[in-house]
C-alpha positions in Angstrom: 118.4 104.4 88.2 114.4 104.0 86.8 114.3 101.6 84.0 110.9 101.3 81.6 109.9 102.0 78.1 107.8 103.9 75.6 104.8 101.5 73.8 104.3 103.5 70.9 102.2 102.0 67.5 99.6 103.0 65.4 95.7 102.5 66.2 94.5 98.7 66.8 97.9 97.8 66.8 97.6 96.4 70.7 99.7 98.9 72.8 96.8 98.8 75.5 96.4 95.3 75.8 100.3 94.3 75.8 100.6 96.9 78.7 98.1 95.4 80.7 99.9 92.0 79.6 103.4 93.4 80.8 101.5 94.0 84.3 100.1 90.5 84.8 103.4 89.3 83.8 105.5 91.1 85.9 103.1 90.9 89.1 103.6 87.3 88.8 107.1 87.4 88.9 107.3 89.5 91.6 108.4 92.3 89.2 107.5 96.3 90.6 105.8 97.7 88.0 103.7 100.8 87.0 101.9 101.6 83.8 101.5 105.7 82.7 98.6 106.3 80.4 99.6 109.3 78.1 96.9 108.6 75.9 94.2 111.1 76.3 91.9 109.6 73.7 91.9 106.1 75.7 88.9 106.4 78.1 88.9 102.3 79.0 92.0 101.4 80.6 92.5 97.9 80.6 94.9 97.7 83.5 95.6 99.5 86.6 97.0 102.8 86.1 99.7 104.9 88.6 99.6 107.9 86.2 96.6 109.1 84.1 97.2 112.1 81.5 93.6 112.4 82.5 94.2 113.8 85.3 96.2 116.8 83.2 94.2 117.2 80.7 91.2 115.8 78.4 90.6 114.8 75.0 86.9 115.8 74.8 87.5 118.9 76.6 90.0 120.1 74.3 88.1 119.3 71.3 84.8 121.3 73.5 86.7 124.4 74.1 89.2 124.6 71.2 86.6 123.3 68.3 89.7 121.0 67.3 88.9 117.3 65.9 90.5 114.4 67.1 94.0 114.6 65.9 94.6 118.2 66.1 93.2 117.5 69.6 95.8 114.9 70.3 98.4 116.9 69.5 97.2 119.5 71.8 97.2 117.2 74.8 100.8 116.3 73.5 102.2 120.0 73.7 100.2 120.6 76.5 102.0 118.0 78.5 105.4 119.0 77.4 104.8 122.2 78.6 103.5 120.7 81.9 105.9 118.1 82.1 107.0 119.2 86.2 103.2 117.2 86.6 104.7 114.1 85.2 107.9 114.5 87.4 105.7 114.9 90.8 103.7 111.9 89.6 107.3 109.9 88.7 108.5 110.7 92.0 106.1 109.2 94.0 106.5 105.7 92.6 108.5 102.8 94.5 112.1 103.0 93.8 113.0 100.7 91.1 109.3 100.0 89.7 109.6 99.2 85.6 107.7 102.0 84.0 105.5 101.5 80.9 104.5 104.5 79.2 101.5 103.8 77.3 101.4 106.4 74.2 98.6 107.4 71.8 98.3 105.6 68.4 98.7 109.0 66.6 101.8 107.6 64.1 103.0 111.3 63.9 103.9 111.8 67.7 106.7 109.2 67.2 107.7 109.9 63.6 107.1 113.9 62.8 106.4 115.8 65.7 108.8 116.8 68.3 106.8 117.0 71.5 107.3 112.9 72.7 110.5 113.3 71.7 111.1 116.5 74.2 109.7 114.5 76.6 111.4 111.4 76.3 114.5 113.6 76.4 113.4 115.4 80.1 112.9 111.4 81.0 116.5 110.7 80.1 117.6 113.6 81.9 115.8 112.4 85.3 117.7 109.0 84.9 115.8 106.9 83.2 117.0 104.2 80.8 114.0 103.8 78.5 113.7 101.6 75.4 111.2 101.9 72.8 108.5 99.0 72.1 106.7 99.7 68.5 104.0 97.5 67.9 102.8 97.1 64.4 100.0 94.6 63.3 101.2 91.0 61.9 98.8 91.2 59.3 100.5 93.9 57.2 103.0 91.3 56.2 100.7 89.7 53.8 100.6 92.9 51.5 104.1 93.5 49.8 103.0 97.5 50.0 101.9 97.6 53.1 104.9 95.6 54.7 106.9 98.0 53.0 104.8 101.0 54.4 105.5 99.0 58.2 109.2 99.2 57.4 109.1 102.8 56.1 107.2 103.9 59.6 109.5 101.9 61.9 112.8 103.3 60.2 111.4 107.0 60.8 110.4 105.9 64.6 113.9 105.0 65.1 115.3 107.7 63.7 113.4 110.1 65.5 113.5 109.0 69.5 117.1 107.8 68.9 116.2 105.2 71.7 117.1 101.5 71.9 113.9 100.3 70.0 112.0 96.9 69.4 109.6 96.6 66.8 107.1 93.8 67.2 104.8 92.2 64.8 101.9 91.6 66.8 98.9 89.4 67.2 100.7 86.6 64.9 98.4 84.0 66.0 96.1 85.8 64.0 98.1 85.9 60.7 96.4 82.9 58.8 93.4 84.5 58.9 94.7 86.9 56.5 95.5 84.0 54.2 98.9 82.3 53.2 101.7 84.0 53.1 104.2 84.1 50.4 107.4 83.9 52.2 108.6 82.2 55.7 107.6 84.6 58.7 111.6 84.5 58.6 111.3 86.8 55.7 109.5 89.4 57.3 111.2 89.4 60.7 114.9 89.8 59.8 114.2 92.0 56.5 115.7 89.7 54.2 115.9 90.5 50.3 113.3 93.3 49.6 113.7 92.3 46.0 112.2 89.2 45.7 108.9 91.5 46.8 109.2 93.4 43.4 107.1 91.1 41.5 104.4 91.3 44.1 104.4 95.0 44.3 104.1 94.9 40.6 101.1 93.2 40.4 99.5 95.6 42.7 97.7 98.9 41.2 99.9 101.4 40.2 102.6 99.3 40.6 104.5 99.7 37.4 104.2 103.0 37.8 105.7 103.7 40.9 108.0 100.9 40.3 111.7 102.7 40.9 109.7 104.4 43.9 109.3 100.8 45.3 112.8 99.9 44.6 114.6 103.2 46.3 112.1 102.2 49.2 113.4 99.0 49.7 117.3 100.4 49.1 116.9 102.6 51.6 115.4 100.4 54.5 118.4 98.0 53.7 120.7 100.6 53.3 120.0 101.8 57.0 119.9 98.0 57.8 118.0 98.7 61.3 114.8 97.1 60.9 113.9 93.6 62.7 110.8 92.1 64.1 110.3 90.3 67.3 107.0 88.1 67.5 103.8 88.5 70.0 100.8 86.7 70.4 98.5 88.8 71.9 95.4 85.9 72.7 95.6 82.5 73.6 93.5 80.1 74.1 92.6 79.8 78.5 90.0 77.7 79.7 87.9 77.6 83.1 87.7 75.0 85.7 84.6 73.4 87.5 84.7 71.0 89.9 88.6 70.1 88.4 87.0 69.6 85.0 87.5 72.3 81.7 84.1 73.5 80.8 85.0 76.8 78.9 87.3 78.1 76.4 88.0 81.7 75.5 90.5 83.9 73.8 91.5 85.8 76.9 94.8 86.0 77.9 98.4 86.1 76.5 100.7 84.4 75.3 103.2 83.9 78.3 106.1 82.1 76.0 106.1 85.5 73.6 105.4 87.9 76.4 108.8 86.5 78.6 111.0 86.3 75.4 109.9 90.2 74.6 110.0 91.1 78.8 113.9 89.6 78.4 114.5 91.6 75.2 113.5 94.6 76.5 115.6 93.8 79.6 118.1 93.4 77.6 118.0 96.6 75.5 118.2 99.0 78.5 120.6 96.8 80.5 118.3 96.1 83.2 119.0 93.4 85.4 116.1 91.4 87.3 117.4 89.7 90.7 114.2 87.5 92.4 114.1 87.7 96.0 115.7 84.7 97.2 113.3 81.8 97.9 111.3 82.6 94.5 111.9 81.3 91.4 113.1 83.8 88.4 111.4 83.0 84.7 113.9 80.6 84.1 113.6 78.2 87.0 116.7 79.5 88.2 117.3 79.8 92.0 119.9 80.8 94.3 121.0 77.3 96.3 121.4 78.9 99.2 118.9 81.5 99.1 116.7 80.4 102.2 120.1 81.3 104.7 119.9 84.9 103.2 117.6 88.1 104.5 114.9 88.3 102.6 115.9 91.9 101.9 119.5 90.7 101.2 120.7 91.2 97.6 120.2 87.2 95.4 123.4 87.4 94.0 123.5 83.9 91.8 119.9 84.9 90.9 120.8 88.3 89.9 124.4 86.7 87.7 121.8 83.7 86.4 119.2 86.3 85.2 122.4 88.5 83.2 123.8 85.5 81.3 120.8 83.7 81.0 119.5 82.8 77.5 116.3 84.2 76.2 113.4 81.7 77.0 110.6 80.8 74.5 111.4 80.4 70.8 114.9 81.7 69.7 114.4 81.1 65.9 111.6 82.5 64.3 110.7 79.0 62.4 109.0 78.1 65.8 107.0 80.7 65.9 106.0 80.0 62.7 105.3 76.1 63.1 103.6 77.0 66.4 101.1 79.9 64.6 101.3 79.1 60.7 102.2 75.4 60.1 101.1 73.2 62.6 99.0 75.6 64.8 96.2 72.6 64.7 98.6 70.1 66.5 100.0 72.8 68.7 96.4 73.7 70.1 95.8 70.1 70.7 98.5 69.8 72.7 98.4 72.9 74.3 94.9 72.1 75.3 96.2 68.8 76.8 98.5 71.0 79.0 96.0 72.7 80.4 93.6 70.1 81.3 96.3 67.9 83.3 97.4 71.9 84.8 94.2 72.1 85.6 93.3 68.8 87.1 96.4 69.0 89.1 95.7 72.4 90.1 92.3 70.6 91.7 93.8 68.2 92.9 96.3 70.1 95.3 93.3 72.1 96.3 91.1 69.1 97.5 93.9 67.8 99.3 94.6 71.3 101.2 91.3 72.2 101.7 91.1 68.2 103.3 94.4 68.4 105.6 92.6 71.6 106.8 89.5 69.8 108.0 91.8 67.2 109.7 93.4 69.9 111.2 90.5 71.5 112.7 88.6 68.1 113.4 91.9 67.6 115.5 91.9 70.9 117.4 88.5 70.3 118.5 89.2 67.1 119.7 91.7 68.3 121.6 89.9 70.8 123.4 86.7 69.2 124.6 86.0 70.2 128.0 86.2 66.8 130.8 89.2 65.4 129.4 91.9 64.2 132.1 95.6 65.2 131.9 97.3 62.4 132.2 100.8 64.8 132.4 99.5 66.6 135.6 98.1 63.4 137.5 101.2 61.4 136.9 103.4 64.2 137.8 100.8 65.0 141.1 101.1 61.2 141.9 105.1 61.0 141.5 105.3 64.1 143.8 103.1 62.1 146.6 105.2 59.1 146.7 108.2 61.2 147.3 106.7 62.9 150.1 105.6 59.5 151.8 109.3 58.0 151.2 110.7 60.9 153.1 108.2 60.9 155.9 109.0 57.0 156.6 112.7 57.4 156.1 
């Protein structure tokens, strides 16, 4: 049974870049894995690609022939693909069995909310087996504005409503969320869609605000009425460093977080009941190994592995106050010592290295020691000598 998930969110929000996160993570862990571009507007893929809508069809060829603008455009390349959809079967087929599939989606919020062609198609998805979970991203940033975190609330309730999938919604690129200034609750607030009242006076202060007042407040009813909403965390850039001659001499916001990318990767896991088993002889995410896993094929099914992935607790963070101390409160401290941790990785990393690349040389120094041309072998001239004396015994007996 294919397991993957639909990365859905509106423009900016990351989609790309946590795709081509989800790939480095998963090739590290030894995790098959595929990523499907459906986004027809997205020229500059960020990660490898098995499946390209390109290859269907083309935003700017659409817009050429048709006279459409973006959008209308987009939507084109949407029902064009429904109708086509036997081209994304072919494609499917031909992927290893049991590679995690991510479908990348276009930022167009009406695909996932209003219009019915992603929906069709998650639906023929279903009915070729797979178990698919949606991932809806949403910028961390909108939960500094009372009206537009209600607006984020609004749009992830209709998302859910519409695929009728198991669905995560993320707030992503927290590490950038003091840049928007402070905020006026705990992140704790926002993530488990606590009292939507206490936001009234904010929302009042806003323009138009005491107009649309009892708008505001059947809003919030309503989002707590359905009582689906909750935010998971992601930060999307971290700080990595390079390495010369053992020593850090660059910093750059590069890479992502790996803490919040394995707490999502196990939540989404989670959600569609898929099970991870390592190979035996590797390590799973959680430093968990089968003891006996080096007397086993190594195409053999890791049993403890596969039971100590299912029970498993979810790693990184569990509450949402360390997310915030980590990103909001002490983010200072935590990049100190983060960067502390990545010096002695480093150095240790350089270390092992000189001493391989030294053993090697003693290795080869060795093996050309050994076969200079000249050298006697003592072995044979014993042996030749032993033999002789036997002989000579005989002969005088």
């Amino acid at each position: 049974m294919p397991f993957g998930e639909i990365v859905i969110g509106s423009p900016g929000s990351g989609k790309s870049t946590y795709a081509y996160g989800k790939y480095q993570l998963c090739t590290a862990l030894h995790r098959p894995i595929a990523v499907v571009n459906l986004d027809p507007a997205n020229d500059h893929l960020p990660y490898p690609c098995a499946i390209d809508i390109a290859s269907l069809i083309s935003l700017q060829d659409v817009m050429d022939t048709s006279g459409l603008g973006p959008n209308g455009a987009l939507i084109y390349c949407m029902e064009y693909l429904e109708q086509n959809f036997d081209w994304l079967e072919e494609e499917l087929a031909k992927l290893e069995e049991g590679t995690w599939v991510v479908f990348d989606i276009a930022g167009q919020v009406e695909l996932s909310t209003n219009h019915e062609s992603l929906r069709e198609i998650v639906e023929r998805l279903q009915k070729l087996g797979y178990r698919l979970a949606a991932v809806h991203l949403c910028d961390a940033h909108y939960v500094t504005d009372a009206s537009k975190y209600i607006s984020v609330l609004l749009l992830s309730l209709r998302t859910m409503l519409q695929l009728e999938l198991p669905h995560i919604n993320v707030l992503s690129k927290v590490d950038l969320i003091t840049q928007y200034g402070d905020l006026p609750f705990n992140l704790d607030f926002y993530t488990e869609v606590q009292d939507l009242s206490h936001l009234s006076h904010q929302l009042s202060t806003q323009p138009g605000g005491q107009k649309f007042a009892s708008l505001n407040e059947a809003i919030c009813e309503l989002v707590e009425d359905f009582g689906l909403v909750g935010f998971e965390t992601l930060a999307v850039e971290v700080r990595a460093y390079a390495l010369r001659d053992g020593v850090i001499c660059q910093w750059a916001d590069v890479s992502q977080d790996k803490t919040s990318m394995l707490r999502l990767l196990r939540v989404v896991d989670k959600a569609t009941g898929y099970i991870f088993a390592p190979p035996p002889g590797s390590h799973d995410p959680s430093s968990t190994q089968a003891p006996d896993s080096h007397t086993r094929s190594t195409s053999a099914p890791n049993t403890d592995a596969l039971f100590s992935s299912a029970f498993s607790s979810l790693p990184g963070p569990g509450d949402v106050r360390d997310v915030q101390e980590r990103w909001v409160d002490e983010r200072e401290r935590w990049d100190e010592w983060e960067r502390e941790e990545w010096r002695k990785e480093g150095e240790s990393v350089a270390r092992k290295k000189a001493g391989r690349e030294l053993r090697e040389k003693e290795a080869e120094k060795r093996a050309k020691e050994q076969n200079k041309p000249g050298k006697p072998v003592a072995n044979a001239g014993q042996e030749g000598g032993f033999s002789e004396m036997r002989i000579r015994d005989r002969t005088q007996a």
